[in-house]
C-alpha positions in Angstrom: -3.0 21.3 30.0 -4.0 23.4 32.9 -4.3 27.2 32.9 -4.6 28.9 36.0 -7.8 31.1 35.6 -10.0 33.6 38.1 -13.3 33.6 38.3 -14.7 37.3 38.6 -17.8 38.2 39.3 -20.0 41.9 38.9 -21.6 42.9 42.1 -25.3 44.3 41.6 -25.5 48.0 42.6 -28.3 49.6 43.6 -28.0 52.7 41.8 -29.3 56.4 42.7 -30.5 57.1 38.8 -30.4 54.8 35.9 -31.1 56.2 32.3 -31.8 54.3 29.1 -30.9 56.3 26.0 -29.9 55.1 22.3 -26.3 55.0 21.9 -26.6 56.9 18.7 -27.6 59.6 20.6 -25.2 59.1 23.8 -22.3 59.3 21.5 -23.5 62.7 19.8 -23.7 64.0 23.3 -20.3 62.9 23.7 -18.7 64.1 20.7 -20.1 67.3 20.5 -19.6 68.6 24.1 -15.7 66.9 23.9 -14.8 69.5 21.4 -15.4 72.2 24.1 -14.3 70.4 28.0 -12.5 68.1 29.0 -15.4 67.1 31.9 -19.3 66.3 31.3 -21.5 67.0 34.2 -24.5 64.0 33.4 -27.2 65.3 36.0 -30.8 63.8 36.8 -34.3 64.1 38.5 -37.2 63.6 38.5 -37.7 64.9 35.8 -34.9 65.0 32.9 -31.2 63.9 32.5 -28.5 67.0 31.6 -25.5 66.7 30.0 -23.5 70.2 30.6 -20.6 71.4 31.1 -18.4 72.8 33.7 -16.8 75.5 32.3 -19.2 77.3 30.1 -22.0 79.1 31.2 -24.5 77.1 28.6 -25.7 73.7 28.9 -26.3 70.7 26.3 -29.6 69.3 27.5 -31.6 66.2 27.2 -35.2 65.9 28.7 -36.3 62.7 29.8 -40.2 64.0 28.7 -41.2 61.3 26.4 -42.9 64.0 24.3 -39.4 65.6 24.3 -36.9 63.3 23.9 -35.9 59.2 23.6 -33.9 59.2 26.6 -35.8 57.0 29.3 -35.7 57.3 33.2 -36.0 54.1 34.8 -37.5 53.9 38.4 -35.5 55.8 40.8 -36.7 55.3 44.2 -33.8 56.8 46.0 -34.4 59.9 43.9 -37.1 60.9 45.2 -34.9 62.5 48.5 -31.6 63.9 46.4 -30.9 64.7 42.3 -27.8 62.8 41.3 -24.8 65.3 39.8 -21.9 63.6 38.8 -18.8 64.5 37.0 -16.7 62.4 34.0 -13.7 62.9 32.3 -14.6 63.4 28.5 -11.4 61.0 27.3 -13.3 58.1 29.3 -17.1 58.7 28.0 -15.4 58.9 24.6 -13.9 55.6 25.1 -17.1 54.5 26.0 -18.5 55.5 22.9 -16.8 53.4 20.8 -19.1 50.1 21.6 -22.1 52.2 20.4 -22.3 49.7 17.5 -22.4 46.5 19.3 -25.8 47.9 20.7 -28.5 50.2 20.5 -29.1 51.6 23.5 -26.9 52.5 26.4 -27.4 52.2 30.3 -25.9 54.5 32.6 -26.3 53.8 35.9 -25.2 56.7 38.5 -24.6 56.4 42.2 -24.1 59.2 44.6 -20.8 58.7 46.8 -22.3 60.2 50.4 
């Protein structure tokens, strides 16, 4: 028997921010802030990572303090010149939330476009 197949392989990215958080806690963030927007704005620096919203005039936040929270910034070397703001459709981080039990934590990786 032969089956035509093709082979695909993932790029490596070098990414502006990447944040390791437990997917627990991703998919609280998620679920809560759906139920108000349809869009999450996931913003970082230096300093923490912020889940918000576009629409509302609060924000959902997570610090990436270790005293403060278990959300963990890895080394960022591009970040150091620009904060990375990017925006997602809720429907698609919800969908993404539904392979929270086939690990414990989660990596998001963010890349500014210009």
């Amino acid at each position: 028997m032969n089956i035509a197949s093709e082979h695909f392989q993932i790029l490596e990215v070098e990414y502006n921010a990447t944040v390791k958080m437990p997917s627990a806690e991703f998919a609280r963030i998620c679920g809560e802030l759906s139920i108000f927007c349809n869009n999450v704005v996931i913003s970082v620096t230096k300093e923490e990572v912020k889940f918000s919203t576009e629409s509302h005039p609060w924000n959902y936040c997570i610090h990436s303090l270790p005293k403060e929270s278990t959300a963990i910034l890895m080394p960022m070397p591009k970040l150091e010149l620009e904060p990375v703001s990017l925006t997602f459709a809720m429907r698609y981080m919800n969908s993404f939330t539904k392979a929270t039990l086939l690990s414990n934590q989660v990596t998001i990786g963010l890349l500014n476009n210009g």
